[in-house]
C-alpha positions as CSV (number, residue, x, y, z in Angstrom):
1,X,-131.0,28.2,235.4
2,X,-130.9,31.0,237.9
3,X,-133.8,33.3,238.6
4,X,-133.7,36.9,239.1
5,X,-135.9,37.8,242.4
6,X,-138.7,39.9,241.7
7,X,-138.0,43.8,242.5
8,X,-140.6,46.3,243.1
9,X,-140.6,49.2,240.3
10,X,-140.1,52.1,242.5
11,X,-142.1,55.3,241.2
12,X,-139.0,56.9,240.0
13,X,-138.1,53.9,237.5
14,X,-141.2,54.3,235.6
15,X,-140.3,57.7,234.4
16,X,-139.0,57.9,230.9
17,X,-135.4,58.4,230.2
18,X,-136.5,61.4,228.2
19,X,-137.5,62.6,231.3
20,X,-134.2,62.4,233.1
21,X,-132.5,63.9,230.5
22,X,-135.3,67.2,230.4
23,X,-134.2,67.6,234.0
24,X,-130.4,66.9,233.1
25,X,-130.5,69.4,230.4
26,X,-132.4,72.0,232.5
27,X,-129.6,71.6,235.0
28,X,-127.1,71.5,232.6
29,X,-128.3,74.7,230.8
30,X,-127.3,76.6,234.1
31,X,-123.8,74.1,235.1
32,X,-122.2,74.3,231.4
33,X,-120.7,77.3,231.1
34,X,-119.0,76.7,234.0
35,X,-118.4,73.5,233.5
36,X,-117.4,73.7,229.7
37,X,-115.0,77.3,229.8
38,X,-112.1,75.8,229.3
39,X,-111.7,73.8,225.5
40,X,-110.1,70.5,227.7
41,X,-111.7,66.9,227.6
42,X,-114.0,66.3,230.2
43,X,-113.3,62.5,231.1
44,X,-116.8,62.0,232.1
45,X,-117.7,61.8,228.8
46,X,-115.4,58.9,227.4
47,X,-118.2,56.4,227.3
48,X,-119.5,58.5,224.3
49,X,-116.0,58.6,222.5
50,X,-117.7,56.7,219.4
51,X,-120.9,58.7,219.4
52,X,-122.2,59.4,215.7
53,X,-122.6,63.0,216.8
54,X,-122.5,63.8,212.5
55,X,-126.2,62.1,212.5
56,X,-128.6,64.8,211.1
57,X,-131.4,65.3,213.8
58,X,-129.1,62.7,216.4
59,X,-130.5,64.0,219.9
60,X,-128.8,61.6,222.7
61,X,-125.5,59.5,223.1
62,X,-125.9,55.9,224.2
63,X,-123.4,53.3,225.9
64,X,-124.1,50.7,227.8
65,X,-121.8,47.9,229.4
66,X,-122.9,44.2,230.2
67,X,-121.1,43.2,233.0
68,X,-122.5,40.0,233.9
69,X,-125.3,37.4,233.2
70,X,-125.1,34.6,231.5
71,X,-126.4,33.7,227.9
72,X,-128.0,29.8,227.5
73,X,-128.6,28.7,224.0
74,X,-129.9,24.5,223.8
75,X,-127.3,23.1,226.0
76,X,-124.5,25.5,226.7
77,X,-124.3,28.4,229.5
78,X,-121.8,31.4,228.7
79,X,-121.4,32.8,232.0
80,X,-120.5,36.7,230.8
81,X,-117.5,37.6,232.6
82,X,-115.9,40.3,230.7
83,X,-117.3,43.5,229.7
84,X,-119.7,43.7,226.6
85,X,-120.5,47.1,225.3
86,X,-123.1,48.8,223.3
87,X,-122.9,52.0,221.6
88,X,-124.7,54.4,219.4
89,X,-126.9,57.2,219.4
90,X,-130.4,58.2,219.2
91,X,-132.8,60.5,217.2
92,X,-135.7,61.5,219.1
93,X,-138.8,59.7,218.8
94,X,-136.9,56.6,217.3
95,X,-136.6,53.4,218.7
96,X,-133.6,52.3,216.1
97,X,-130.3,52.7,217.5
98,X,-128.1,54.9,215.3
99,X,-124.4,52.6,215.1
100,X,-121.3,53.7,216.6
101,X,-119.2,56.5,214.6
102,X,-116.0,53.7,214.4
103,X,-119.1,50.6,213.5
104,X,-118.2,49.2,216.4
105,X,-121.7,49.1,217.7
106,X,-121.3,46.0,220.0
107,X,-117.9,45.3,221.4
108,X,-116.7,41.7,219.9
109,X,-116.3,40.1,223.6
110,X,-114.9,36.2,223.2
111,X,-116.4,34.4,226.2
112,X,-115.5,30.7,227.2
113,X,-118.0,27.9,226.6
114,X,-117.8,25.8,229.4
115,X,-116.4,21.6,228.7
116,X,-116.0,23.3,224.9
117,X,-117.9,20.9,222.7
118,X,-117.1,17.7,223.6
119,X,-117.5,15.1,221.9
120,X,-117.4,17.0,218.5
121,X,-114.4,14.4,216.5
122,X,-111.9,14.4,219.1
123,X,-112.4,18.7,219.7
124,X,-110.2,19.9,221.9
125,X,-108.7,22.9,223.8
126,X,-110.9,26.1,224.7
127,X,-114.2,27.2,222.3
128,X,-114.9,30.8,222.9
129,X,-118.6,32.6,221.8
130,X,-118.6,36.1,220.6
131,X,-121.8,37.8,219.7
132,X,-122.4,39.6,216.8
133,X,-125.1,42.0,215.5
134,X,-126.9,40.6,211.8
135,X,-129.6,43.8,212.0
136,X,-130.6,47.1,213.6
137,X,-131.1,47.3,217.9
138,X,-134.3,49.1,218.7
139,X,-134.9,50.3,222.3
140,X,-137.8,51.8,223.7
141,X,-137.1,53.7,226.7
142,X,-140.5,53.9,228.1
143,X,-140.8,49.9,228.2
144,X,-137.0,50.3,229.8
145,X,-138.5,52.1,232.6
146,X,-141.9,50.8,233.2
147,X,-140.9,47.1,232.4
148,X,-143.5,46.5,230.4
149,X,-143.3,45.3,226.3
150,X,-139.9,44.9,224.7
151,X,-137.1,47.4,226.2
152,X,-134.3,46.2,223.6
153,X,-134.4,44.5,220.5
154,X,-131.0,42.4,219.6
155,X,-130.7,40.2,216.4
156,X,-127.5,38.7,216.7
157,X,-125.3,35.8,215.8
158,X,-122.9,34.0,217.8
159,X,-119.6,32.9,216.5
160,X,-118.1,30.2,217.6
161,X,-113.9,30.1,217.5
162,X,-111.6,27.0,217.8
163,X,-108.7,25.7,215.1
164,X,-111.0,22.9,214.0
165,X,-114.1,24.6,213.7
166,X,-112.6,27.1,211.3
167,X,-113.5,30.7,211.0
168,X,-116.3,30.7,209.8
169,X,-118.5,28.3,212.8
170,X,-121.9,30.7,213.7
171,X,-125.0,30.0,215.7
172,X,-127.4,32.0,213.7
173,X,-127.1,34.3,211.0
174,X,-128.3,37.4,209.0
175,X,-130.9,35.6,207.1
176,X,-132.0,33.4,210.4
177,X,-130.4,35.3,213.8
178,X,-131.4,35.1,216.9
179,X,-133.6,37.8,218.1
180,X,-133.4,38.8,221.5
181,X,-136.2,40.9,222.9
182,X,-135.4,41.9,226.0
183,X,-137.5,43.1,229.1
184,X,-136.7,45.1,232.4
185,X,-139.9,43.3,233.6
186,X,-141.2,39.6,233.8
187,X,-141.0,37.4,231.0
188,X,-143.4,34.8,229.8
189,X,-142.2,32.0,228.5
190,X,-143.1,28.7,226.8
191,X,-142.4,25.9,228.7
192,X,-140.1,23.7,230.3
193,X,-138.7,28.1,231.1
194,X,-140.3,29.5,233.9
195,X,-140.7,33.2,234.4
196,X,-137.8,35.4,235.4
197,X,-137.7,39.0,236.3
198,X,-135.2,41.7,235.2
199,X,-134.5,45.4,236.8
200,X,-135.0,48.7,235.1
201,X,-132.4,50.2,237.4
202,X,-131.9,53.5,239.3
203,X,-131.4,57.0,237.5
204,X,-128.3,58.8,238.8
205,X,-127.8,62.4,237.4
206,X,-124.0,62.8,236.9
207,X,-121.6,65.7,234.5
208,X,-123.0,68.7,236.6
209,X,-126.1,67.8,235.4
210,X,-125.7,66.8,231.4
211,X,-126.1,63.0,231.4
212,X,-127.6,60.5,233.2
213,X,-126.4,56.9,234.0
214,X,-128.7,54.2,235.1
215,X,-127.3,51.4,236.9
216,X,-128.2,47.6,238.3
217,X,-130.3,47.5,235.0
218,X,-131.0,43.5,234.1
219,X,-132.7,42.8,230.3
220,X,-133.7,39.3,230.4
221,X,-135.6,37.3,227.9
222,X,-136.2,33.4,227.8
223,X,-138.9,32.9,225.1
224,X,-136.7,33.0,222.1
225,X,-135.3,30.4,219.4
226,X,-132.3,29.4,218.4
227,X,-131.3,28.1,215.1
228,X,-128.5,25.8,214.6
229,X,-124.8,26.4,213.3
230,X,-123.5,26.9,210.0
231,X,-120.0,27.0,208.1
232,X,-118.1,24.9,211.3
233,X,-114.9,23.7,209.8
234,X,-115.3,25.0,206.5
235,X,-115.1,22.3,203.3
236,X,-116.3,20.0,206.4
237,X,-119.2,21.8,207.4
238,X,-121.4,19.1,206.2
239,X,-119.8,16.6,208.6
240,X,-119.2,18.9,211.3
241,X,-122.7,20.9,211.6
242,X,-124.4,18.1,212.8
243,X,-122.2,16.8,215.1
244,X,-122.0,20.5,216.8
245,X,-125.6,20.9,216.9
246,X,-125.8,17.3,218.5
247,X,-123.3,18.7,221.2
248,X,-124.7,21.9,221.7
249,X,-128.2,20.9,221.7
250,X,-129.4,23.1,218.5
251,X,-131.2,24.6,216.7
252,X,-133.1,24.9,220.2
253,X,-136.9,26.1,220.7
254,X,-138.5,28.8,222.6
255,X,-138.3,27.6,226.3
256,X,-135.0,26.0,226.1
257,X,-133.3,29.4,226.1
258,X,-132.2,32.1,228.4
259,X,-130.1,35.3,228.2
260,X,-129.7,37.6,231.5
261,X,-127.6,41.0,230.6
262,X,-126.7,43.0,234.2
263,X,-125.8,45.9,232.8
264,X,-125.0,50.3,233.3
265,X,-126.8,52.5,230.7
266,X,-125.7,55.9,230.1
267,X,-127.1,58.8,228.0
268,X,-126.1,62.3,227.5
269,X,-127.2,65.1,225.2
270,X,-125.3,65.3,221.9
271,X,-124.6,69.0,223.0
272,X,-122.8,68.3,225.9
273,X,-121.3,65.3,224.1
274,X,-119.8,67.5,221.6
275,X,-118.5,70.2,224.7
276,X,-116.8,67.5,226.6
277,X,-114.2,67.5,223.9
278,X,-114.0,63.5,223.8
279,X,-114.7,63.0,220.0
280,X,-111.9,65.5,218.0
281,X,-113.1,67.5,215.6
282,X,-112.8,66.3,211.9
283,X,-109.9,67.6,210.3
């Protein structure tokens, strides 16, 4: 398992994203009538195309996109490879992250499983993993900056998909998911895991001025569980459970598991969401 090389938490990562955005909305108070005259869709602004802008009281559009990592549960490594992204928006003061306006909260991404699971009667061909959420993603933006505590809260499950395992085959579920908690900072695991180190990132003020991107951001957590599989080739899960856990190396305990999200987080006023003309109006 790779580690992430310590980096120094400059004094301009520490401030709050509620911060960034006072200063981007001050700016943006004086750029948006020029910027917004015309009734056209601002581009800028696509990342926020599935805001829940509706939300009584919603203050701030979300999006962020995993771009690489790698996610280790027991045995297996997904290295992620393709683009995973998270969506929503956020009331002030609230650490829950309000889902996507389409419910597509977190994109369904299906990511090889290196070898597949072999040995698993005679399984053959490619075994993808696709995350899922089973609950409700809390962030807290101050630990996102500072790296200390808990930046990002995931409960997830992880479906696995292959002709014999059926399509039904998870890693987790509602009732028992995995539950990432997820630092900017330095983790402290249980053993055989050694610490690792993520990155808050660097704030860059972009739209004239109404929303702010953070990029290089890495969440990494390595203390968590993971439960075994469930449901793997339907009517046969009873034969087929085990011998996937046996070849996966589940359920797994804290210390034998790793996930590593390099990541771009942006965040924009609902205000200016709503001016860039990227969500049409309801008919």
């Amino acid at each position: 398992m790779r580690d992430i090389r310590n980096r120094n938490l400059r004094a301009s990562h520490a401030r709050p994203l509620a911060v960034a955005m006072t200063i981007a909305v001050a700016i943006g108070a004086i750029a948006a009538p020029q910027a917004f005259a015309k009734a056209v869709v601002n581009h800028e602004f696509d990342a926020f195309a599935d805001c829940p802008i509706t939300v009584k009281k919603l203050a701030y559009c979300v999006s962020a996109t995993v771009t690489g990592g790698e996610f280790k549960v027991g045995s297996k490594t997904v290295i992620i490879n393709k683009p995973m992204t998270l969506q929503g928006g956020q009331i002030n003061n609230q650490e829950a992250l309000v889902p996507a306006a389409d419910g597509n909260t977190l994109t369904k991404t299906a990511l090889t499983v290196p070898g597949g699971l072999v040995g698993v009667a005679g399984l053959g061909g490619e075994v993808t993993a696709t995350t899922e959420l089973v609950g409700p993603v809390l962030i807290n933006t101050n630990h996102l900056f500072t790296g200390e505590g808990t930046a990002v809260t995931l409960p997830i499950r992880v479906k696995l998909d292959n002709p014999l395992l059926g399509p039904e085959c998870f890693i987790g579920s509602e009732l028992e998911p995995i539950t990432l908690r997820l630092t900017t900072g330095t983790t402290h695991p249980p053993a055989p895991n050694a610490p690792i180190t993520g990155s808050p990132g660097t704030i860059h003020i972009r739209g004239e001025g109404t929303f702010a991107t953070v990029e290089g951001v890495s969440l990494v957590d390595n203390s968590f569980a993971s439960p075994g599989v469930n449901g793997c080739g339907g009517a046969l899960a009873f034969l087929l459970n085990p011998l996937v856990n046996l070849s996966a190396g589940l359920p797994a305990t804290a210390g034998h598991n790793t996930a590593i999200l390099d990541q771009s987080v942006s965040q924009a006023a609902v205000k200016y969401v709503k001016k860039s003309h990227v969500i049409p109006k309801a008919k």
